[in-house]
GUDO-284498 format. One line per field, with one value per residue (C-alpha): residue number from 1; residue in one letter; y, x, z. Coordinates in steps of 0.05 Angstrom, whole numbers. Example, Ala and Ser with C-alpha at 12.3 -4.5 7.8 and 13.67 -1.06 7.14 Angstrom:
BEGIN
pado	1;2
kemi	A;S
py	-90;-21
px	246;273
pz	156;143
***
This chain:
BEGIN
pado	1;2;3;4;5;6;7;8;9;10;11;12;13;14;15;16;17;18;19;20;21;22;23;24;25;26;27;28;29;30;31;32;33;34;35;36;37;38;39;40;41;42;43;44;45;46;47;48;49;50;51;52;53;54;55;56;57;58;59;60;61;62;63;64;65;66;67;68;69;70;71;72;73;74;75;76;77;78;79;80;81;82;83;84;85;86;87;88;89;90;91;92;93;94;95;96;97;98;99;100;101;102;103;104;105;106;107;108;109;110;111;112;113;114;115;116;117;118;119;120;121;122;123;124;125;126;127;128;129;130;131;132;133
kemi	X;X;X;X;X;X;X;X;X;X;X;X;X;X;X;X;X;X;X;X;X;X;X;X;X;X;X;X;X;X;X;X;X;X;X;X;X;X;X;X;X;X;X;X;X;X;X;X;X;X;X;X;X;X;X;X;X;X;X;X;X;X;X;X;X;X;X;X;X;X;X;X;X;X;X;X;X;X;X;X;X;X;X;X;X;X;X;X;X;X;X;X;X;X;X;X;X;X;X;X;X;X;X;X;X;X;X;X;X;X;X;X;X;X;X;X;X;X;X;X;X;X;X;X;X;X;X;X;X;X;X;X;X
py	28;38;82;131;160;179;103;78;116;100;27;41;66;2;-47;1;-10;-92;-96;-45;-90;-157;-138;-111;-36;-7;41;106;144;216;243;281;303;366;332;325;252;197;144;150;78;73;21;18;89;121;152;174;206;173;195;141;145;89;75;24;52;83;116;58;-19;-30;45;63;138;160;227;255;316;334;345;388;459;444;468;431;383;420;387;362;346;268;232;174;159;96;86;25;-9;-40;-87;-108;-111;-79;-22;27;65;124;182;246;283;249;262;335;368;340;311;348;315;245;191;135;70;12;-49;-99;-55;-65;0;46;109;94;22;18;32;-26;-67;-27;-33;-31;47;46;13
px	32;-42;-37;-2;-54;-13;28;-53;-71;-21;-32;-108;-86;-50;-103;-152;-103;-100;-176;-184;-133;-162;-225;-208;-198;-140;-111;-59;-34;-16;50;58;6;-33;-83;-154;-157;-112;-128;-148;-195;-190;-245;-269;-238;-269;-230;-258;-218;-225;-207;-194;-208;-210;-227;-224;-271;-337;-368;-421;-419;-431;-420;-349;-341;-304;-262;-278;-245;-168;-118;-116;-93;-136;-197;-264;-277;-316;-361;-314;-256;-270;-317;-326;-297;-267;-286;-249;-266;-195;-226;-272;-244;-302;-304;-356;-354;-393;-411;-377;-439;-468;-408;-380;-446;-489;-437;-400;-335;-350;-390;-419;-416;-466;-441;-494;-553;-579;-622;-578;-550;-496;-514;-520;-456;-426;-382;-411;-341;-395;-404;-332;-341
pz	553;565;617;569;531;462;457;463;412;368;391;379;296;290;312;264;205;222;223;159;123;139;107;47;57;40;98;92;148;142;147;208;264;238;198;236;216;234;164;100;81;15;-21;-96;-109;-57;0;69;124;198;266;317;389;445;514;567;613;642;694;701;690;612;589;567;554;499;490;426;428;403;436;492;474;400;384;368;311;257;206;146;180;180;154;207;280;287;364;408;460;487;536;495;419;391;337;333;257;272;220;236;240;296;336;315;340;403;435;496;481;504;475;511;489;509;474;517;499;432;436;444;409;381;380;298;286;328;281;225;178;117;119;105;35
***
C-alpha cells in the first residue's frame, strides 16, 4: 500500500481524521475529488479547510521532503484554497499543522521537514493541533 502514492494518501486522510477526532475536532470529508482541500475541522463553530500530505522519506538523514503540490496534470495551490496543511511523517507518526501561507508561496513544491531539530523552519508547527481550534 505505501508504495502506491493515492491508497497512502487516502491512508494518510484516515489517520488525520483519527487524530482530529480524538482530540475533539470534529472532521468532514468532501464529496468527490475537485475540492483543493481534503477535510473540513470543524471546532467551536469555526470551520477551516486542510490539505493533507505525507512522506516517508528524505534526501538526507533527519529531513523528510514533502510534496506539496497537486496532482500532477493540476495547477499550483493559490492563496485561499486551504487554510492549513496537515503534513505526515509515516515513519515517524508525527503531524506538522502548517498555515497555508507559509507553504502556497516560497516553497518550490516540497517542504522539508526536520523533526530532530528544534530550530528549524517549519519546526513550530510540529504537533501544533492548537491552530486548528
Amino acid at each position: 500500500m505505501m508504495t502506491n502514492s493515492k491508497l497512502r494518501g487516502e491512508w494518510a486522510e484516515l489517520q488525520f481524521m483519527a487524530k482530529a477526532a480524538k482530540l475533539g475536532l470534529g472532521v468532514s470529508k468532501p464529496w468527490g475529488e475537485v475540492s483543493r482541500y481534503d477535510m473540513i475541522v470543524e471546532a467551536e463553530g469555526h470551520l477551516l479547510c486542510v490539505q493533507i500530505k505525507s512522506t516517508m522519506f528524505g534526501r538526507e538523514e533527519g529531513c523528510y521532503e514533502c510534496n506539496v503540490r497537486p496532482g500532477s496534470t493540476s495547477k499550483p495551490y493559490q492563496p485561499g484554497e486551504f487554510d492549513f496543511l496537515a503534513a505526515y511523517i509515516i515513519t515517524k507518526d508525527i503531524w506538522y499543522i502548517i498555515p497555508a501561507k507559509l507553504v502556497v508561496h516560497g516553497t518550490k513544491g516540497t517542504i522539508r521537514l526536520y523533526p530532530s531539530i528544534p530550530t528549524s523552519k517549519y519546526a513550530p508547527y510540529k504537533e501544533a493541533w492548537h491552530l486548528l481550534r
